[in-house]
N, C-alpha and C positions, 0 to 999 in steps of 0.2 A: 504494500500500500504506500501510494506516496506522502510524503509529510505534506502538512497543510505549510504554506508560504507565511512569514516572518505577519505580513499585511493581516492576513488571513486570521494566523496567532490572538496579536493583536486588537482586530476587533470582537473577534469570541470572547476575548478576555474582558476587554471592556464594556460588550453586554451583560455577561456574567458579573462584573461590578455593580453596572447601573441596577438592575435586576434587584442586586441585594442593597440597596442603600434605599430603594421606590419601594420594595415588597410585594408589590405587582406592576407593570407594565406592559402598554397597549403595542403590537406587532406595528402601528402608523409610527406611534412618537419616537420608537428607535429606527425606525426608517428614516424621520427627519431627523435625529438627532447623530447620525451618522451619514448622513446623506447617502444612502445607497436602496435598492429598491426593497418592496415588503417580501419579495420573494427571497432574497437573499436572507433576509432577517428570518425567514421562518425556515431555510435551511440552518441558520447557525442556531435556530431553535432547537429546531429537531436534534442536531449535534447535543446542544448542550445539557438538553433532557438525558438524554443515551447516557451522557459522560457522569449524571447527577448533579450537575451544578442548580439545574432547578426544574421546575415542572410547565409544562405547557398547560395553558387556560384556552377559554375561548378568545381567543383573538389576540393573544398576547401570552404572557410566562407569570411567573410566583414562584417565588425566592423557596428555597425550601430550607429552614434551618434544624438543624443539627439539635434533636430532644436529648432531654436525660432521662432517662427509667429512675426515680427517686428511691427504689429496692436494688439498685446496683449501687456496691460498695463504691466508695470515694474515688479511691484508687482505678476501679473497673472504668470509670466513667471516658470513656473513650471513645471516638467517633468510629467508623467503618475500618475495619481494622483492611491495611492495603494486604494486595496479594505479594506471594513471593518475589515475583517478576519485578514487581515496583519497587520492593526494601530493595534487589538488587542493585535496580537503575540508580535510585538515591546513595547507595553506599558508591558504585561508581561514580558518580559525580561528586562525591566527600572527595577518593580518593586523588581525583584530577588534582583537588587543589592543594592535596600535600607537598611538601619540599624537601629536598635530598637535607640531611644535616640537622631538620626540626627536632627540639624538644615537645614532644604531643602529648598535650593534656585531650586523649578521645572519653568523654561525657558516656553515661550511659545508656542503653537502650538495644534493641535489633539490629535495627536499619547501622547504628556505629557498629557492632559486632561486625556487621554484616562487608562492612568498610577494611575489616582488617587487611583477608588476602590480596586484597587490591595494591594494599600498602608493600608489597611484597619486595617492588625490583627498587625501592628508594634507599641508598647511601646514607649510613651513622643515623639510621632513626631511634629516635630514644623516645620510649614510650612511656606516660603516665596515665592508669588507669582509676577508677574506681568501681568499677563491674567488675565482681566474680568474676561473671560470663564472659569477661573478654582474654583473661588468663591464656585459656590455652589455645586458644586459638591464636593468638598474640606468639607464643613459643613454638606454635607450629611454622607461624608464615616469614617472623620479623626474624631477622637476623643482631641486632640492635639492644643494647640493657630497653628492661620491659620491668616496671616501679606500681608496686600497688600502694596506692593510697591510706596512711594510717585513720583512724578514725574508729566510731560505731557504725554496728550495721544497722539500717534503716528498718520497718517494718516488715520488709519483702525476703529482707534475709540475704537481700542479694548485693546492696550498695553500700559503700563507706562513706559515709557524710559525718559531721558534727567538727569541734572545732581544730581536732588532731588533723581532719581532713585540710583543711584551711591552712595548717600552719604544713603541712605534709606541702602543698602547691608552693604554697609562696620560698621555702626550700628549691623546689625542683626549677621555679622562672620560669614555663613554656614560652614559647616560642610562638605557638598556636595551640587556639582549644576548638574542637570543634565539639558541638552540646545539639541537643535535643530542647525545641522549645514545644511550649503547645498552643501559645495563643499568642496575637500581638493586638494589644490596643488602639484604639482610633487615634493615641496621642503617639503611638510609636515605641511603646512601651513593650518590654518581652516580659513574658510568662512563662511559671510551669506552673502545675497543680499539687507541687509539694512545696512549704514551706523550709522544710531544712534541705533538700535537693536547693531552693533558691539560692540560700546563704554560700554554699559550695561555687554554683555555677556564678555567681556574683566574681567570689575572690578568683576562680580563670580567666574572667573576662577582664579584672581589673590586672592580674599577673601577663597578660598576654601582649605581645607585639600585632599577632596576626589573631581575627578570630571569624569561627563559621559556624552558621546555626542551619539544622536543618528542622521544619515544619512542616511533617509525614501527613498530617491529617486535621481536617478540618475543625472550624472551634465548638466545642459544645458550650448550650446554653444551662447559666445554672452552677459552673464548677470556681470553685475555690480558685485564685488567682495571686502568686506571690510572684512579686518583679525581680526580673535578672539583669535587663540592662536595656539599654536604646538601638531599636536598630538604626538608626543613624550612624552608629560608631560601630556597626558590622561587616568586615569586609566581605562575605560573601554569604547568602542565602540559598538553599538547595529546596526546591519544595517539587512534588508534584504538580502536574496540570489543574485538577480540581481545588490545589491551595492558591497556586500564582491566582487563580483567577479571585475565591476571598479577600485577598489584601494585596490586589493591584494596585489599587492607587496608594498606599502606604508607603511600598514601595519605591514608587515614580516619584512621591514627596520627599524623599530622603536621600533622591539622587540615585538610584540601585537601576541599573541595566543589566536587560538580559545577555547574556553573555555567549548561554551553550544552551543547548533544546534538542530533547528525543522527543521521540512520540508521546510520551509518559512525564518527564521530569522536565524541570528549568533551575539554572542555574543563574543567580542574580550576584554581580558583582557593583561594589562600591566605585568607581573610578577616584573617585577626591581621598581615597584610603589606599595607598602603597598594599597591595596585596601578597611583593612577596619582599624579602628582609633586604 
């Protein structure tokens, strides 16, 4: 299948925006509001329904947001969990933006794990983790000292946070961190839905030269919210297609262009931020 054209990208995405900032929208007003005909509009309708970005009405779309089940644990509260194929595409495009010689603070989650083997053919990497789960897979691929993070384990039993972890980074100075966020505010503000994960992913981003977030899935409505940092001061962003399209314009207001684009993922880079040392 051919990839759709850069243009093309672009205006799906932009209707996908306007959609969710209106909550519903007539198939006329984005035809003028993009100047192109209603037929084309109701092609990228149709697309965008397919993709989930929202639903078709009569004669126009509605935004579809993102529920919580209030009998799903805190923790569970997670949007559409992506398929394999995607964490791969997204740990791919982590790996692009790693650097031969980085001290790496990789966050934890799947999609990072999933980042490891990529990490494979780079030169003196030296790795600092706080996932269990990135252990051995880290000794299987990286050639490089591989540092786990002192600290407590969190509820899950699987992460090291609290303030041994904090003082364990600021020891190590990465070079780059790249983290898992799960939501960004209309003011440009980064999220996750743990409080002590915050505190942690706060002190990488303030220990960092270089930093990259990736944004796997969509926001749910309803979840607990503690700040990590601004994307403004992000050098690069990795999301999938149905994320770029939630917070395009946030985005575009903080200077982020796209940079790299599969069928599946987008890779947004800062230009006014030195991306590499």
């Amino acid at each position: 299948m051919a990839k759709p054209s850069t243009s093309l990208l672009k205006r799906r995405l932009d209707i996908a925006e306007i959609v969710r900032k209106n909550g519903e929208i007539k198939v006329d007003d984005l035809a003028e509001m993009l100047a192109v005909s209603g037929v084309t509009i109701r092609n990228d309708l149709n697309y965008l329904e397919q993709q989930g970005y929202l639903k078709r009405s009569f004669g126009g779309a509605i935004y579809t947001a993102q529920p919580v089940n209030p009998s799903v644990h805190p923790d569970a509260k997670r949007s559409e969990r992506l398929d394999n194929a995607s964490e791969l595409e997204l740990a791919k495009h982590v790996a692009r933006l790693i650097a031969d010689e980085d001290q790496l603070f990789l966050g934890a989650g799947n999609v990072l794990r999933k980042a490891i083997p990529f990490m494979a053919g780079y030169r003196d990497l030296r790795l600092m983790v706080n996932d269990l789960g990135h252990v051995a897979s880290a000794r299987d691929y990286l050639d490089g000292e591989i540092a786990l993070l002192g600290g407590v384990l969190d509820e899950s039993g699987q992460h090291l946070e609290g303030e041994m972890a904090c003082r364990s980074l600021q020891q190590f100075q990465p070079s780059c961190s790249v983290l898992m966020i799960d939501h960004i505010s209309d003011d440009g503000t980064l999220n996750v839905a743990s409080e002590s994960a915050a505190t942690l992913l706060q002190e990488s981003l303030m220990q960092s030269v270089r930093s990259i977030v990736v944004i796997a899935r969509r926001p749910i409505v309803g979840v607990a919210r503690y700040a990590v940092g601004k994307l403004s001061e992000i050098n690069a962003v990795v999301t999938p297609q149905i994320v770029a399209a939630e917070y395009h314009s946030r985005f575009l207001a903080v200077g982020l262009t796209n940079s790299y684009t599969n069928n599946k993922c987008l890779t947004w880079i800062n230009p006014a931020l030195n991306l590499t040392r």
